[in-house]
C-alpha positions as CSV (number, residue, x, y, z in Angstrom):
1,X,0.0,0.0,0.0
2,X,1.3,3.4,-0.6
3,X,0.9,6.8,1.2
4,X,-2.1,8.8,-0.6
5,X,-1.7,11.8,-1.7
6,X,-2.2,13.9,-4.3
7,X,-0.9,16.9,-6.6
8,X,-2.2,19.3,-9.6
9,X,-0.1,21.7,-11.6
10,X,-1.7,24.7,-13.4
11,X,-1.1,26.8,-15.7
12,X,-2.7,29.2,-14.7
13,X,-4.1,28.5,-10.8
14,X,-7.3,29.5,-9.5
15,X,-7.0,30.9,-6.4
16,X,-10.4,31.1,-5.6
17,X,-10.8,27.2,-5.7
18,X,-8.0,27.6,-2.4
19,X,-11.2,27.7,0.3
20,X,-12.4,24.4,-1.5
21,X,-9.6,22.3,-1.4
22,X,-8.5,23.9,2.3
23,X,-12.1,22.9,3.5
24,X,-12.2,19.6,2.3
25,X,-8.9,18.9,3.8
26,X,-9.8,20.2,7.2
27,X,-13.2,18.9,7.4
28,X,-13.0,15.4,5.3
29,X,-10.3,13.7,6.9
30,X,-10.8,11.6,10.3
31,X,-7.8,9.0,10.4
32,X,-4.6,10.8,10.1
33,X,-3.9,15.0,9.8
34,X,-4.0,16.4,6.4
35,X,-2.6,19.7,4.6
36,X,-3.2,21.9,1.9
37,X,-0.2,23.3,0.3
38,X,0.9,25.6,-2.6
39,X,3.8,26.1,-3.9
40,X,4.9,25.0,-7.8
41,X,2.2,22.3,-7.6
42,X,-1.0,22.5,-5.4
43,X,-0.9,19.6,-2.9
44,X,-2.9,17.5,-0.3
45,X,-0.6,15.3,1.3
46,X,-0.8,14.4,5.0
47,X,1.1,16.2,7.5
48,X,3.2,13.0,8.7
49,X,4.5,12.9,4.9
50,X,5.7,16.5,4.7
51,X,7.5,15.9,8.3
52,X,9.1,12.7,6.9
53,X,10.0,14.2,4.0
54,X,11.7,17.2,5.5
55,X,13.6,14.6,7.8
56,X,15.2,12.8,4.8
57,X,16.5,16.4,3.2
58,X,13.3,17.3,1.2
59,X,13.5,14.2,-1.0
60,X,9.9,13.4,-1.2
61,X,10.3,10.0,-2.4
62,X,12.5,9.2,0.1
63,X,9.9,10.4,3.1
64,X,7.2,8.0,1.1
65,X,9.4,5.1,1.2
66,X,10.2,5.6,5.3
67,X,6.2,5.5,5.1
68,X,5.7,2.5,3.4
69,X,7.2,0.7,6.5
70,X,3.4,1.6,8.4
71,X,0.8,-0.2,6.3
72,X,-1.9,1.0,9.2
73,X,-1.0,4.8,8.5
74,X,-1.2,4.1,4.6
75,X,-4.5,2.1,5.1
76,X,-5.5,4.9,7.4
77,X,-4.5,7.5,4.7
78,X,-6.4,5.6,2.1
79,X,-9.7,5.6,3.9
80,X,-9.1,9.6,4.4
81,X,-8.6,10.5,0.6
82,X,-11.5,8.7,-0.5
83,X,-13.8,11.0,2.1
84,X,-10.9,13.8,0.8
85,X,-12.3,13.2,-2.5
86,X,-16.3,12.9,-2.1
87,X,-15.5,16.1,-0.1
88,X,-14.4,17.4,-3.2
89,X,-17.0,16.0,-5.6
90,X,-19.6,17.4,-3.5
91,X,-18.1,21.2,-3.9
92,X,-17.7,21.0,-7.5
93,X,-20.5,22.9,-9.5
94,X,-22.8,20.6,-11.4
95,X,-21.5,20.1,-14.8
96,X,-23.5,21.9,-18.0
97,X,-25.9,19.7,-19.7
98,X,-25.3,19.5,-23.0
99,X,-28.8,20.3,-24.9
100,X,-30.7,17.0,-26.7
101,X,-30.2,16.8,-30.5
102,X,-33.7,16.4,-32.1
């Protein structure tokens, strides 16, 4: 199992889509602590990741790998993104309808 996480580069970044991804990560979550973070690519990670990684010199790979050693915190991770996820399904805006052909 691997740690969940997950990552979007923009071209050009919305910033009013910020609150959204901030609230589902602060309200969704109920396993293990999550963040929000922007720098080159916008990121929901959680916050034991972004520790580890910082602990092995900023290499993010390396920080997964360290985390791949706790199946129950990946597992635990898991169950979080998926409510993550609906979280973030639910704020979306319905999608247009295209209009019927006759």
């Amino acid at each position: 199992m691997q740690v969940s996480h997950l990552g979007w580069r923009f071209v050009e970044p919305h910033d009013e889509f910020r609150p959204v991804f901030e609230e589902a990560v602060r309200d969704a979550p109920r396993n293990v602590d999550w963040q929000f973070k922007v720098k080159r690519n916008w990121l929901i990670l959680p916050v034991r990741l972004t520790e580890e990684t910082a602990r092995c010199g900023d290499d993010f790979g390396a920080g997964k790998s360290r985390l791949l050693e706790d199946q129950e915190f990946c597992l635990a991770a898991l169950a979080d993104m998926e409510l993550i996820l609906q979280a973030l399904e639910a704020a979306a805006p319905p999608a247009p309808v295209a209009p019927e052909t006759p």
